[in-house]
C-alpha positions as a printed Julia matrix, in Angstrom:
131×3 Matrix{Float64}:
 -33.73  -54.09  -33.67
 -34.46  -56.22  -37.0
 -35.57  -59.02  -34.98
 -37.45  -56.6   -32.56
 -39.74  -55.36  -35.87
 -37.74  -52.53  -36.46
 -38.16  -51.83  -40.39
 -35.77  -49.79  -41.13
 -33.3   -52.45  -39.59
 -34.88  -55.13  -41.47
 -34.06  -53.65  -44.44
 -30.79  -53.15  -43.79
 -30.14  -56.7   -42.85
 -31.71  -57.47  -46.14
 -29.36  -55.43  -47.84
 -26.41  -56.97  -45.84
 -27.54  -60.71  -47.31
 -28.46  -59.08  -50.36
 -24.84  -57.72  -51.37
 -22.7   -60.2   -49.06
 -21.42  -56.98  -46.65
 -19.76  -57.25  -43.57
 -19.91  -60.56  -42.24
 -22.86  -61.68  -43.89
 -22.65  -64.06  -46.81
 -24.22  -62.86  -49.75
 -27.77  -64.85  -49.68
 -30.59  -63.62  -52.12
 -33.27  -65.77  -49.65
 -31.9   -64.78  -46.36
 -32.29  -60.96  -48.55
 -35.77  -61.93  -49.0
 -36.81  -63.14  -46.19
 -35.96  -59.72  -44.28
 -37.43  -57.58  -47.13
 -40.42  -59.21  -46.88
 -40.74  -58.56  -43.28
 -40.18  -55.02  -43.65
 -42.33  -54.7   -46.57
 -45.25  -56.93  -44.51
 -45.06  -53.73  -42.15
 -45.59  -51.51  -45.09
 -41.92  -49.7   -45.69
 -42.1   -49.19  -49.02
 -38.55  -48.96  -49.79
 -38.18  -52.81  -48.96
 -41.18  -53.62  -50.92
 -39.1   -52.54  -54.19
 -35.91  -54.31  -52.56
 -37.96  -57.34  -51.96
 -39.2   -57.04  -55.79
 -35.66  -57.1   -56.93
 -34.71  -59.85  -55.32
 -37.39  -61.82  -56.81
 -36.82  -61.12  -59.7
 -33.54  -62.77  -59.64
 -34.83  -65.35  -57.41
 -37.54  -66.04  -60.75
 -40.02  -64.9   -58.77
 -41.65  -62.54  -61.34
 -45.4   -62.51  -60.47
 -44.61  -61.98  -56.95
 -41.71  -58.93  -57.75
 -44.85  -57.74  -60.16
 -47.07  -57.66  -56.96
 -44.96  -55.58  -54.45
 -43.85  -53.41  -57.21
 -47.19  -52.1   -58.02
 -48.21  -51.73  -54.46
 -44.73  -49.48  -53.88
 -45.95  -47.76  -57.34
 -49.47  -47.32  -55.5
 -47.48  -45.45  -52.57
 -45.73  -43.22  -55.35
 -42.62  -44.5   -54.97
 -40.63  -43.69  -58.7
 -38.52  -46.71  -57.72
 -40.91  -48.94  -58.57
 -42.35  -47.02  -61.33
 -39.57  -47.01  -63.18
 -39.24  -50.61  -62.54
 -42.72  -51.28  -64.02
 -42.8   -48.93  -67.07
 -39.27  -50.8   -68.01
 -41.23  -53.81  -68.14
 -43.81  -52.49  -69.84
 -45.78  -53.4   -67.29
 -49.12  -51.15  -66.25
 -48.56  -48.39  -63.59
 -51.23  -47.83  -61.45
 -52.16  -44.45  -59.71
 -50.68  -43.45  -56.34
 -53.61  -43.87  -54.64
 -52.61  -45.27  -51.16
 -50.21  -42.02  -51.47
 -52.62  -39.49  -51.94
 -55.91  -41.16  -49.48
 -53.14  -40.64  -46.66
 -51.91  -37.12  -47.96
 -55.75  -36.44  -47.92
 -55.81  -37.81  -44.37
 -52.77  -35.91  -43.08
 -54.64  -32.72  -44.36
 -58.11  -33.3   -42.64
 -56.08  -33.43  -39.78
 -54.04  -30.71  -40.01
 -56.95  -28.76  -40.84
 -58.7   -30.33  -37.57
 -55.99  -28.87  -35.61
 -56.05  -25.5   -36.94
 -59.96  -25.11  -36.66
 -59.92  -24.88  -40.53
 -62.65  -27.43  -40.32
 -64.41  -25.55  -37.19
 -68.35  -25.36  -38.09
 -70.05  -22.13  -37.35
 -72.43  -22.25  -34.57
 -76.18  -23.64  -35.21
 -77.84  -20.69  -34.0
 -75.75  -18.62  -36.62
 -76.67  -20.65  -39.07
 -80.17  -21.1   -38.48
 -80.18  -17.01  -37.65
 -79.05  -16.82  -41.53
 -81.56  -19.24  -42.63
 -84.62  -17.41  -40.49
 -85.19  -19.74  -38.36
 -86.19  -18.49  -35.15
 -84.22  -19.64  -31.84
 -85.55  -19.42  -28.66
 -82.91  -17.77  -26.35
């Protein structure tokens, strides 16, 4: 599944060559180079995995980079990770433009966002319709 795209899976494997389990060796590259593909695909958990492993890769700037976009997705992972070096936390703003989304839509499908009809609004503005 890793190789098929699957993120979740990616992850894992990253974690596997991250901590030398199972049968893999323990490889902080190999670790990176599956982070990275699950975090290209937007799983934030493997965006803050992928930042750790930078960081003891020396890879600060980058780590700095995917840590503030997990931060922008809310994720306290990476919040903490920033505030402990003292680094600026941005707002979760990718987190709430998709809650906003998901409630548009919910509201879409439960007519919340139904308008009422012209002529009834025209009728309340006095504007005569012919029939």
């Amino acid at each position: 599944p890793a190789n098929e795209g699957d993120v979740v899976a990616q992850h894992n494997m990253g974690v596997l060559s991250r901590d030398g389990l199972g049968s893999a060796e323990r490889d902080p590259n190999m670790a990176a180079v599956w982070f990275l593909r699950s975090a290209q695909q937007g799983y934030v958990p493997a965006m803050v995995s992928l930042a750790e492993v930078q960081t003891t890769l020396g890879q600060d700037a980058a780590a700095q980079s995917w840590l503030t976009l997990a931060a922008r997705w809310g994720n306290t992972e990476a919040i903490e990770h920033l505030e402990v070096r003292d680094l600026p936390v941005p707002e979760a703003d990718l987190y709430a433009d998709l809650m906003a989304k998901k409630q548009l839509q919910s509201m879409r499908n439960t007519g919340e966002l139904l308008r009422p009809p012209i002529r009834k609004i025209k009728e309340q503005e006095g504007i005569d319709m012919p029939n």
